[in-house]
Z-matrix of the N, CA and C atoms (Angstrom, degrees):
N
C 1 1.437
C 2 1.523 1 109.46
N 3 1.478 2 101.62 1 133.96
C 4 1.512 3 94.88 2 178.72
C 5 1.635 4 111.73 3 -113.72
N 6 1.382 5 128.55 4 115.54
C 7 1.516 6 141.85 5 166.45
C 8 1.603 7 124.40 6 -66.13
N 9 0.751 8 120.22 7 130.62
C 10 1.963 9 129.32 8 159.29
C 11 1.380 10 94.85 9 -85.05
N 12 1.723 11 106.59 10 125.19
C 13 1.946 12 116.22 11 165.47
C 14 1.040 13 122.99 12 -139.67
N 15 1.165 14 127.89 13 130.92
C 16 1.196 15 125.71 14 -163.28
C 17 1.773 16 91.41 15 -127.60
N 18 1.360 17 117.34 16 162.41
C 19 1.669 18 138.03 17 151.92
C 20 1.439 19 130.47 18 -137.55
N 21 1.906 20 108.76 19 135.80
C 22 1.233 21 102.29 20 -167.09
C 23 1.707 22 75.48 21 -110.24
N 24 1.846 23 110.11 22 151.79
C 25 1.181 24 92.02 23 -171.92
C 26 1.570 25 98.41 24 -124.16
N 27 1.546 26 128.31 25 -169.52
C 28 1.127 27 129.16 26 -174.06
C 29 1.539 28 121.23 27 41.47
N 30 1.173 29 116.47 28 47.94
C 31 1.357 30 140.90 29 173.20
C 32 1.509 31 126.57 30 -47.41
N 33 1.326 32 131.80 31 148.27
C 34 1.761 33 124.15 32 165.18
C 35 1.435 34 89.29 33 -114.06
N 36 1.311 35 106.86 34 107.68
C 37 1.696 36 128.93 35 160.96
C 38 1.286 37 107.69 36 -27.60
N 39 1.244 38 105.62 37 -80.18
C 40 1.659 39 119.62 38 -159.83
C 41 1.581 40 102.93 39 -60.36
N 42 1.719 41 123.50 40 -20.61
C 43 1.564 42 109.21 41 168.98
C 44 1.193 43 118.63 42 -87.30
N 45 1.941 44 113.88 43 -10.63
C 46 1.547 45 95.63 44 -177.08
C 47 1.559 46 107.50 45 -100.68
N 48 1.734 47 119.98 46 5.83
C 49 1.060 48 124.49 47 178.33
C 50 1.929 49 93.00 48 -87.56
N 51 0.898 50 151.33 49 -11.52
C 52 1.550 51 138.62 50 -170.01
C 53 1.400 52 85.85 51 -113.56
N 54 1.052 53 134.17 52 -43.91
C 55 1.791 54 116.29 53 176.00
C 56 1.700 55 112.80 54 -59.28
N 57 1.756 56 123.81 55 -54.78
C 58 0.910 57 110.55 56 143.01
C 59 1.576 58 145.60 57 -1.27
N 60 1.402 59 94.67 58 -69.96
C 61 1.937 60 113.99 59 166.45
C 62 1.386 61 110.22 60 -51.20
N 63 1.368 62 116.01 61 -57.39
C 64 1.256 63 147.70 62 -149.82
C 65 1.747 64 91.90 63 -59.30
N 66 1.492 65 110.61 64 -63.94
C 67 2.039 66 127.15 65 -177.74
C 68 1.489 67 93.93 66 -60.70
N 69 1.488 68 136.92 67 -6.62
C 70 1.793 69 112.70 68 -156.47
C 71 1.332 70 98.93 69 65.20
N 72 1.569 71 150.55 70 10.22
C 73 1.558 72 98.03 71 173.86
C 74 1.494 73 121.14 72 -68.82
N 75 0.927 74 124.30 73 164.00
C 76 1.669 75 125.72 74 171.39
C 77 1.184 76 99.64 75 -94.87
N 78 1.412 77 108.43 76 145.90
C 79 1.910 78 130.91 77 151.48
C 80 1.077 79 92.73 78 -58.85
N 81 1.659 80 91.21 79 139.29
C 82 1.550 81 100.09 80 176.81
C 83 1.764 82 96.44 81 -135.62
N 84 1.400 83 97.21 82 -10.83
C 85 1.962 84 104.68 83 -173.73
C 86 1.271 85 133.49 84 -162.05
N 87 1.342 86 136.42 85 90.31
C 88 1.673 87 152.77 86 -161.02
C 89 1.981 88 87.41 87 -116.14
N 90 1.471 89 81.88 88 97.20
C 91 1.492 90 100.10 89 157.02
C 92 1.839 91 131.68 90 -131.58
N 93 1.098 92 114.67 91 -179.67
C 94 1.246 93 118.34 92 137.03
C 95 1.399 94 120.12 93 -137.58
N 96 1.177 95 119.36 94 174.56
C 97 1.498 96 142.90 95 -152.86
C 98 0.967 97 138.96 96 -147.63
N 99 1.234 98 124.30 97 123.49
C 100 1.892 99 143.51 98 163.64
C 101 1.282 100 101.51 99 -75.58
N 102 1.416 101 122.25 100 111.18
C 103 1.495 102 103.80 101 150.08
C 104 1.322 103 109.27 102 -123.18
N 105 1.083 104 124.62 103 91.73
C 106 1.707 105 133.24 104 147.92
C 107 1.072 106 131.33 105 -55.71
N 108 1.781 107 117.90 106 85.95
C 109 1.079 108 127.63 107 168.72
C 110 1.217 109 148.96 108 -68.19
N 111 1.795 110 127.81 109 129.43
C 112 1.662 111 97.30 110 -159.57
C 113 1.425 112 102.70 111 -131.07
N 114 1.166 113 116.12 112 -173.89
C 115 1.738 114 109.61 113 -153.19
C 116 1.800 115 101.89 114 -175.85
N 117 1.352 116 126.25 115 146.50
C 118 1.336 117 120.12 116 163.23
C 119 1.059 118 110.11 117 -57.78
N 120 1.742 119 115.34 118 172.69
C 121 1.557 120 117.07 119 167.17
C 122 1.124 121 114.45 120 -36.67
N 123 1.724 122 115.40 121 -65.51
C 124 1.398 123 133.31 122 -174.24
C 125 1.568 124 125.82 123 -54.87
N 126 1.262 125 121.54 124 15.56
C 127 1.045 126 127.61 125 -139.95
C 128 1.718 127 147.71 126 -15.04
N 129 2.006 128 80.45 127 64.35
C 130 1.717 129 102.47 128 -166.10
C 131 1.513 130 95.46 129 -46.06
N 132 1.022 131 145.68 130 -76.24
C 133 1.479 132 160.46 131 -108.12
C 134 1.820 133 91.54 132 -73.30
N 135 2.091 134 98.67 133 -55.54
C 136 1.734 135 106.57 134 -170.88
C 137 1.244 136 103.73 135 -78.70
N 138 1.615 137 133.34 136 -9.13
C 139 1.333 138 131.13 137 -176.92
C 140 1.278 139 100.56 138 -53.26
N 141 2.087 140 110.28 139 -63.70
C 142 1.238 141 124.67 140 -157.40
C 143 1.459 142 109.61 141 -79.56
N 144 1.456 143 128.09 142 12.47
C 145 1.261 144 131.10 143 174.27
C 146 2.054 145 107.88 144 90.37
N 147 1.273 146 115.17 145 14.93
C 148 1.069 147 98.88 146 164.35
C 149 1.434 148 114.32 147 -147.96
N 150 1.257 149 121.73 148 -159.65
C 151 1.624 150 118.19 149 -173.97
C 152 1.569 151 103.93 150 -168.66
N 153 1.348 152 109.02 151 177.59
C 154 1.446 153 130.80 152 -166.08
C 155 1.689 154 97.30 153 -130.00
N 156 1.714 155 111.02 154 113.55
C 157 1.417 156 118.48 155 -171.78
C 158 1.422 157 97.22 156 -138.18
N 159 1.652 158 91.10 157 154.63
C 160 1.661 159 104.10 158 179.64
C 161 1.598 160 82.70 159 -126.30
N 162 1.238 161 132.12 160 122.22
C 163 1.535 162 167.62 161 176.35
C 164 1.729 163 96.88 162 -85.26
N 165 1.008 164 131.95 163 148.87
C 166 1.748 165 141.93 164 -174.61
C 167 1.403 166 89.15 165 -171.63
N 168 1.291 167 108.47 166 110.17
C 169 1.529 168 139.20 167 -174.05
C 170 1.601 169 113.46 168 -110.75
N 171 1.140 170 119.78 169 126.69
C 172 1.253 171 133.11 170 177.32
C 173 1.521 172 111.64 171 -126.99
N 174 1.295 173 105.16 172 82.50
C 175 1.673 174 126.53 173 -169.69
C 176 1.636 175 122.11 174 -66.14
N 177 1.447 176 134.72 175 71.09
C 178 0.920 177 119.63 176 -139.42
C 179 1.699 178 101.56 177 -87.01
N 180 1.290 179 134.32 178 -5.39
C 181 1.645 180 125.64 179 159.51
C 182 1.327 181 105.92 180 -40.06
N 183 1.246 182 124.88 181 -60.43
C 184 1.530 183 145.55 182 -140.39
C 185 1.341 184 104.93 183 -102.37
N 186 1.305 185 128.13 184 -14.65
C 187 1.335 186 128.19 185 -155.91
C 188 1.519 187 127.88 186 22.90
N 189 1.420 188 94.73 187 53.86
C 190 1.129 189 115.31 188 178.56
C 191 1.860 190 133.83 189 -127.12
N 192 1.334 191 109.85 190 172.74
C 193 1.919 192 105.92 191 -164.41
C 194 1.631 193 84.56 192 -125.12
N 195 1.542 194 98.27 193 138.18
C 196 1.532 195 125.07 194 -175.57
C 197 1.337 196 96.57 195 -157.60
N 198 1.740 197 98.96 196 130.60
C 199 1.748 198 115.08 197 177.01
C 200 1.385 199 102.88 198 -129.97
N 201 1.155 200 97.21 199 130.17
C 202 1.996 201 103.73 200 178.33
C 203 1.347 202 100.30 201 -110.18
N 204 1.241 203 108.23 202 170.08
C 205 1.600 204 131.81 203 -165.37
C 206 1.923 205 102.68 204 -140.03
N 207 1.027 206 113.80 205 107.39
C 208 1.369 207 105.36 206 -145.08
C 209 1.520 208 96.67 207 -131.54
N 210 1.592 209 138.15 208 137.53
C 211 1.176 210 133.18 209 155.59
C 212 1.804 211 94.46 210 -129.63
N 213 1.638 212 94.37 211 162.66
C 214 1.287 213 97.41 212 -155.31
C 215 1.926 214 86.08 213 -148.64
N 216 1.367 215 117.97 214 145.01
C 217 0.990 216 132.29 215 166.52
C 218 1.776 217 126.70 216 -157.56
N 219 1.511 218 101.87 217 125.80
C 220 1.285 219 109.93 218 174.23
C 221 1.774 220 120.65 219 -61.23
N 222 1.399 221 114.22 220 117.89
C 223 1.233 222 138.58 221 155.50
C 224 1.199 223 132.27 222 -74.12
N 225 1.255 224 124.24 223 -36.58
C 226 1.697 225 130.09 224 173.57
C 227 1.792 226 101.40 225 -178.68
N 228 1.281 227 102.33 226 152.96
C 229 1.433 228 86.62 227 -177.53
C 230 2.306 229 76.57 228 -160.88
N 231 1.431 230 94.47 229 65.56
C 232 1.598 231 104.15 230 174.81
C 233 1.898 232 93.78 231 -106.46
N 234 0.993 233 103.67 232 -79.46
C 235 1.555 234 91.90 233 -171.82
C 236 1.530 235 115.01 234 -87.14
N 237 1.196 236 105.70 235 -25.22
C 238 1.823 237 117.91 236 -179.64
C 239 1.649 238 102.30 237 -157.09
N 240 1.376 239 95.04 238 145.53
C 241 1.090 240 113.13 239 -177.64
C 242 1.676 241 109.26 240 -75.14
N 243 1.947 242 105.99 241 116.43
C 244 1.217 243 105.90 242 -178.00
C 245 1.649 244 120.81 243 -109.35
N 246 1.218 245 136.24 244 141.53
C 247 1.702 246 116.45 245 -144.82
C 248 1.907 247 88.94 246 -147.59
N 249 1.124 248 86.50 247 122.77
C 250 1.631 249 103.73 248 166.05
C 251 1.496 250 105.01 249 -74.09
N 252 1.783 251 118.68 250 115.73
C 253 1.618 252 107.01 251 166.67
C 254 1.115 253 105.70 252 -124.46
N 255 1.323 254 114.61 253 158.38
C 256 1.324 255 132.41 254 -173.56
C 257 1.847 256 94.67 255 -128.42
N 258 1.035 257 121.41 256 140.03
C 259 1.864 258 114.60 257 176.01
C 260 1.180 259 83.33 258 -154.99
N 261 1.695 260 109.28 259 157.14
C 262 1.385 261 123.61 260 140.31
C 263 1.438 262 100.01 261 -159.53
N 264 1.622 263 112.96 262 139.48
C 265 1.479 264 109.50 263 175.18
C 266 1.629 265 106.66 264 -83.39
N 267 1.366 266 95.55 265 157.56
C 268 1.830 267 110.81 266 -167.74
C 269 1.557 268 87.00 267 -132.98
N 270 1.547 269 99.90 268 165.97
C 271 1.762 270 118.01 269 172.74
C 272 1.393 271 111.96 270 -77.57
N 273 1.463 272 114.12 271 -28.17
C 274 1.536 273 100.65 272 -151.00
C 275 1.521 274 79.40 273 -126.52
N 276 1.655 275 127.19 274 160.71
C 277 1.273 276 136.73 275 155.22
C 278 1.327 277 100.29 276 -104.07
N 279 1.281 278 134.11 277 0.81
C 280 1.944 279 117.82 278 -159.56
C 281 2.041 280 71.39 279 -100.05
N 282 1.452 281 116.72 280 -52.95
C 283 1.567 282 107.64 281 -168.88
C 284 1.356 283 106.98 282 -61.76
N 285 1.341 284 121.91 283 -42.08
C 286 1.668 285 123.54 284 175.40
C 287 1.858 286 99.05 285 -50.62
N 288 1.557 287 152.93 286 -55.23
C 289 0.889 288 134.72 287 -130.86
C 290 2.378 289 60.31 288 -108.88
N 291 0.775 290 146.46 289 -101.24
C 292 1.348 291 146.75 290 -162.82
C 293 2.095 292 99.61 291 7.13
N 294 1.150 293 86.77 292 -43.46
C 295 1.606 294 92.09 293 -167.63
C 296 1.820 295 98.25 294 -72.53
N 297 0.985 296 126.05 295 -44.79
C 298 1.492 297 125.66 296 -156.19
C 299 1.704 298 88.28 297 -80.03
N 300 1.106 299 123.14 298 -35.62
C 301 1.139 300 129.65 299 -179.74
C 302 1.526 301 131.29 300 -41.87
N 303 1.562 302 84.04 301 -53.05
C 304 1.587 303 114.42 302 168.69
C 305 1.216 304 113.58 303 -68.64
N 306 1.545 305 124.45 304 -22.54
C 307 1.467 306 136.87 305 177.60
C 308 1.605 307 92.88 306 -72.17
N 309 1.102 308 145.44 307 -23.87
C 310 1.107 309 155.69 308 -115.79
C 311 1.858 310 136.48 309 14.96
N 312 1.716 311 94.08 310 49.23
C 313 1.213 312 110.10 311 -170.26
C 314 2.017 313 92.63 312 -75.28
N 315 1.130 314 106.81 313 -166.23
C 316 1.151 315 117.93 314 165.28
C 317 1.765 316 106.74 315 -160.48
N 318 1.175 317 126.21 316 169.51
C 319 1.442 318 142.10 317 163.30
C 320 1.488 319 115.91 318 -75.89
N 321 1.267 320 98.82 319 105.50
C 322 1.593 321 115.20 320 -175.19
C 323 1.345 322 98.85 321 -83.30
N 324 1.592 323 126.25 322 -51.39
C 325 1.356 324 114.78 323 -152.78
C 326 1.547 325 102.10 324 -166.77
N 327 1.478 326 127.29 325 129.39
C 328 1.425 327 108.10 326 179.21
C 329 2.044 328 93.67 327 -134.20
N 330 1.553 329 83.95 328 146.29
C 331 1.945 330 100.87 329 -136.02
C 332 2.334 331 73.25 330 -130.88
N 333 1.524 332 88.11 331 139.56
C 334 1.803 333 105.26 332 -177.35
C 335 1.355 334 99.69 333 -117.98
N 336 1.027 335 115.03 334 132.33
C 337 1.814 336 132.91 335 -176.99
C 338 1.293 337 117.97 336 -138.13
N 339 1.676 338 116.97 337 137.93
C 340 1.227 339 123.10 338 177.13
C 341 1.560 340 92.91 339 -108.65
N 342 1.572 341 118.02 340 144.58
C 343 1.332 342 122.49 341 -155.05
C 344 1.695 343 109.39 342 -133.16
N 345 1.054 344 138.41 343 77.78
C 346 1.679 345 118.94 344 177.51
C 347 1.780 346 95.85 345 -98.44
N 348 1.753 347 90.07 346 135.54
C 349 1.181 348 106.42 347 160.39
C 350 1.497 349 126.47 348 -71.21
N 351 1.402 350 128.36 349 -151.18
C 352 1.297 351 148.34 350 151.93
C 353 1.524 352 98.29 351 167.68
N 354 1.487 353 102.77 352 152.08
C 355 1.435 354 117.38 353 -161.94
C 356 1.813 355 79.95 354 -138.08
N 357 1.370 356 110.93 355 138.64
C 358 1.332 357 134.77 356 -139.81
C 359 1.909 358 116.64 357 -164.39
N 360 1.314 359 127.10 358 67.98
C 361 1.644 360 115.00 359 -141.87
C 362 1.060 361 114.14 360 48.60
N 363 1.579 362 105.91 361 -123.11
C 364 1.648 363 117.01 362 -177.69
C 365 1.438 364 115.83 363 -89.66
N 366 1.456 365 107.90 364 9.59
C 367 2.028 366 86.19 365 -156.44
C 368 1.973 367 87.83 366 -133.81
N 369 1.351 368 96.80 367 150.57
C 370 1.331 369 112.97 368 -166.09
C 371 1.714 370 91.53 369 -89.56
N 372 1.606 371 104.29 370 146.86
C 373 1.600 372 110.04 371 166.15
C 374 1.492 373 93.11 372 -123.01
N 375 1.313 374 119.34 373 121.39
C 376 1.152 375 120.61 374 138.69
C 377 1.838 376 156.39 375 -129.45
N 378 0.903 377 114.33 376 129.80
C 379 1.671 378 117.32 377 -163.03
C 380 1.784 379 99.13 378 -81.29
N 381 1.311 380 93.49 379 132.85
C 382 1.630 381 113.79 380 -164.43
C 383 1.855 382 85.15 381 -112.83
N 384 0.965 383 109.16 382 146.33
C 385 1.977 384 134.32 383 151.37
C 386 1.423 385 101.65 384 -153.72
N 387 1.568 386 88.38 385 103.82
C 388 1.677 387 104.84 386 163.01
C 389 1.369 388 126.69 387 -91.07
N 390 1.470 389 133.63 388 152.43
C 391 1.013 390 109.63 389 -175.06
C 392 1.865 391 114.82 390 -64.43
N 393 1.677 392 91.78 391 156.20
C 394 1.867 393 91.69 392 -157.53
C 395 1.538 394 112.71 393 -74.41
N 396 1.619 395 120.16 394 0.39
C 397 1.483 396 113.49 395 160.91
C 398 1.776 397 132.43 396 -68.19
N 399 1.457 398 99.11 397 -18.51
C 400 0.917 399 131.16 398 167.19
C 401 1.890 400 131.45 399 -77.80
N 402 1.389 401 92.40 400 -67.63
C 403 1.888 402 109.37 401 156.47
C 404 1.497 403 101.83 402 -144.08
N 405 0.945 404 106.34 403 135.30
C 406 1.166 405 129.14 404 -174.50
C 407 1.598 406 107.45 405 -88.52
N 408 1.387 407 139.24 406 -12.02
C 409 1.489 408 139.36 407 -175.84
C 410 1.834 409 91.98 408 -138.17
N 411 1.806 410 81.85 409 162.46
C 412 1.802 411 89.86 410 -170.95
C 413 2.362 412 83.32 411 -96.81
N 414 1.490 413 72.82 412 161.61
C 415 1.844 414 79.26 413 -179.57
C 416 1.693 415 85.76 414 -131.26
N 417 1.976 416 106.45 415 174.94
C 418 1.142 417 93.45 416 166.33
C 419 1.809 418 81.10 417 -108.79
N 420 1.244 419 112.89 418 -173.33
C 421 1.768 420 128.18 419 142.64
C 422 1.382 421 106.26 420 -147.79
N 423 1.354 422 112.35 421 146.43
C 424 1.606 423 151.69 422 -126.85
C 425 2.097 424 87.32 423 -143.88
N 426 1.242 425 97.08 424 123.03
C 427 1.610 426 98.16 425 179.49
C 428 1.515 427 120.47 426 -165.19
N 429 1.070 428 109.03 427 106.44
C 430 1.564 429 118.63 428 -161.41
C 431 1.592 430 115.59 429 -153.34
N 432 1.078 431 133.26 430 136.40
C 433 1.495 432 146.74 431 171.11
C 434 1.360 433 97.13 432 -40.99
N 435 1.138 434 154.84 433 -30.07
C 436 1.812 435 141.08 434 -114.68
C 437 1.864 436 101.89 435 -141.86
N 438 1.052 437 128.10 436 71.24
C 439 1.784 438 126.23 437 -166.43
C 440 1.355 439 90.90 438 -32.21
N 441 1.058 440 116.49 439 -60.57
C 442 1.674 441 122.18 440 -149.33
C 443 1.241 442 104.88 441 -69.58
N 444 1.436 443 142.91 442 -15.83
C 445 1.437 444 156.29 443 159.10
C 446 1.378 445 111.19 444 -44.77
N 447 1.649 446 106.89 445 -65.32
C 448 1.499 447 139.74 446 -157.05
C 449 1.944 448 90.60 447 -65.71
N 450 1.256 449 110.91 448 -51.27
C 451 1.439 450 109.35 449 -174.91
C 452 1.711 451 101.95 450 -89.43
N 453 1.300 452 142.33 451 12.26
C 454 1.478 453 138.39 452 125.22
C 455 1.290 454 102.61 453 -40.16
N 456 1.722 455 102.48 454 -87.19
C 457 1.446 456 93.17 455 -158.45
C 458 1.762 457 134.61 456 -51.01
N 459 1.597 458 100.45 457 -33.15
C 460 0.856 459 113.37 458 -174.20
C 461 1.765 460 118.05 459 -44.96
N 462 1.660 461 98.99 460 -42.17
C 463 1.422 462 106.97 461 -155.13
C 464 1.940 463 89.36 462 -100.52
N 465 1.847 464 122.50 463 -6.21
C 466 1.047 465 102.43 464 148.14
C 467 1.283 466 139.01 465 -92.25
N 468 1.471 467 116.26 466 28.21
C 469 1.184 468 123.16 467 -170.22
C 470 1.698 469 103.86 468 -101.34
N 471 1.182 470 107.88 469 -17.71
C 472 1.502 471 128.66 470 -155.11
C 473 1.681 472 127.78 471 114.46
N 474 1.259 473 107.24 472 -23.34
C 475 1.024 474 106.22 473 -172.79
C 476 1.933 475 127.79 474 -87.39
N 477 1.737 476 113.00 475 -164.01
C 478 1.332 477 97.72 476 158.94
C 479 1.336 478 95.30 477 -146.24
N 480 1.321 479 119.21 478 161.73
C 481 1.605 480 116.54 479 156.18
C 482 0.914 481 127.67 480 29.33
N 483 1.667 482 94.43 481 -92.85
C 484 1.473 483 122.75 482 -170.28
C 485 1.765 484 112.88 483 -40.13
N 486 1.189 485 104.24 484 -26.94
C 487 1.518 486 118.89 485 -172.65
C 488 1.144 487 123.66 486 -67.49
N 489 1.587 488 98.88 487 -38.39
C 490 1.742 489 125.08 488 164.96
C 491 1.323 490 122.13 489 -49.93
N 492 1.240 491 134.19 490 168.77
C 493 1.371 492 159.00 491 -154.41
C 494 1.718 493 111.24 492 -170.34
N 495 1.522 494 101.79 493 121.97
C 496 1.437 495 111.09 494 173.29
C 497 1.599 496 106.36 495 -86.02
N 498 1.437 497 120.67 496 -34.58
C 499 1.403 498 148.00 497 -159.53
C 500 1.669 499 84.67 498 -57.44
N 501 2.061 500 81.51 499 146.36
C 502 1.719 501 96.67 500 178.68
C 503 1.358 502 97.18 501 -98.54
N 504 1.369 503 111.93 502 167.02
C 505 1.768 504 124.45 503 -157.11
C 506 1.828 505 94.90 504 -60.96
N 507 1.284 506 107.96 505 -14.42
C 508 1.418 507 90.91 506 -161.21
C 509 2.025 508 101.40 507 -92.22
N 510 1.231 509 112.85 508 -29.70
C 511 1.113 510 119.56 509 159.52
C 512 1.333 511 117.28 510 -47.09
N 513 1.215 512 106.77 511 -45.11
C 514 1.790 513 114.32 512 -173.06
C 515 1.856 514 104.97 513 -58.18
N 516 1.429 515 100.53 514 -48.04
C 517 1.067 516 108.75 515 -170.29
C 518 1.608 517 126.86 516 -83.41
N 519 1.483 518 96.57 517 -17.18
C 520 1.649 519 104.83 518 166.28
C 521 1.527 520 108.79 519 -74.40
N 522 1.984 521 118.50 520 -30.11
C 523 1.147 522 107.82 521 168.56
C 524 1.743 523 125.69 522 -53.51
N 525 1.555 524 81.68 523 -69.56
C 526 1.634 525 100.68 524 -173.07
C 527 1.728 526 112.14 525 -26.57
N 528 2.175 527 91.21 526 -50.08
C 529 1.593 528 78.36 527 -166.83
C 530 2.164 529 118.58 528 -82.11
N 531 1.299 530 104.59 529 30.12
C 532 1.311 531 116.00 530 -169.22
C 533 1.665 532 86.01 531 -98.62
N 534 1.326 533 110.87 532 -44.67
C 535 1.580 534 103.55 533 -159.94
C 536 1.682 535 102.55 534 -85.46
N 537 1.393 536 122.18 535 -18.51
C 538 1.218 537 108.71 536 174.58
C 539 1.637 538 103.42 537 -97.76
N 540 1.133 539 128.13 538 -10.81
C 541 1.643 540 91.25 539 155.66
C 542 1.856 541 120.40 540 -88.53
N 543 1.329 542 130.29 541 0.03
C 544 1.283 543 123.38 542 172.08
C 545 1.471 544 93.03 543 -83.38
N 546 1.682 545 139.85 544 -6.81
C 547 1.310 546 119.49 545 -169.19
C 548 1.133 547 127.79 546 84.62
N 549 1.416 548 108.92 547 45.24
C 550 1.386 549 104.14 548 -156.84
C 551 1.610 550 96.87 549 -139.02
């Protein structure tokens, strides 16, 4: 499956949750999150902008446990970030990370997230708070098949474009942390 994604980052929650309200989208997802990311030694997979993750979901609508098995690959990331996914949820994460293993991936990094959806036409909004060793500010990302959707929401959120980000979290964060150690 191929997605359009965009991120607006350093967000005020509580305004993009009443604009949210504001369009009708519906919640569609109040979680938190494991994401254990995995990668060769070399780290071909994060070189080329993507990776191989096992997701451990703690769904709190549903009160329920969901583990995905997830590979992910960058397609273009000129005007929006475009991402080859592959998912399927599995029972076990110890056999999901056994399998990548055997790929001879290994565990690069495992990253905790609080997750609300909203379901919006076709295109998902969602507000990320990761833990802050990781990112330190909540972002939303905006992800949907439909360009012309992606720049709805965008510009009903308040925003425009320009506001957007194709960049993967880790880019974001190699920026961010460049400008806060020059002081900036």
């Amino acid at each position: 499956m191929q997605e359009i994604e965009t991120r607006i980052i350093n967000i005020n929650i509580e305004d993009i949750r009443k604009k949210l309200l504001g369009i009708n989208a519906k919640k569609v997802k109040q979680e938190n999150q494991i994401n254990n990311i995995y990668d060769f030694s070399d780290k071909k997979l994060l070189n080329a902008k993507g990776y191989a993750r096992i997701r451990i979901v703690d769904d709190e609508l549903k009160n329920i446990k969901h583990i995905y098995m997830t590979t992910k690959k960058l397609l273009n990331q000129d005007k929006y970030k475009v991402m080859e996914e592959n998912e399927i949820e599995i029972n076990d994460d110890v056999e999901g990370e056994n399998i990548f293993r055997s790929l001879g991936l290994e565990l690069v990094q495992s990253i905790k997230k609080y997750r609300e959806s909203y379901k919006y036409k076709n295109t998902l909004i969602e507000i990320d708070v990761n833990e802050k060793s990781f990112c330190p500010f909540p972002y939303i990302e905006i992800e949907t098949a439909h360009e012309d959707e992606l720049k709805e929401v965008v510009e009903l959120l308040g925003y425009t474009l320009d506001d957007t980000t194709s960049k993967t979290i880790y880019e974001i964060m190699e920026e961010w942390g460049k400008r806060n150690i020059k002081g900036l």
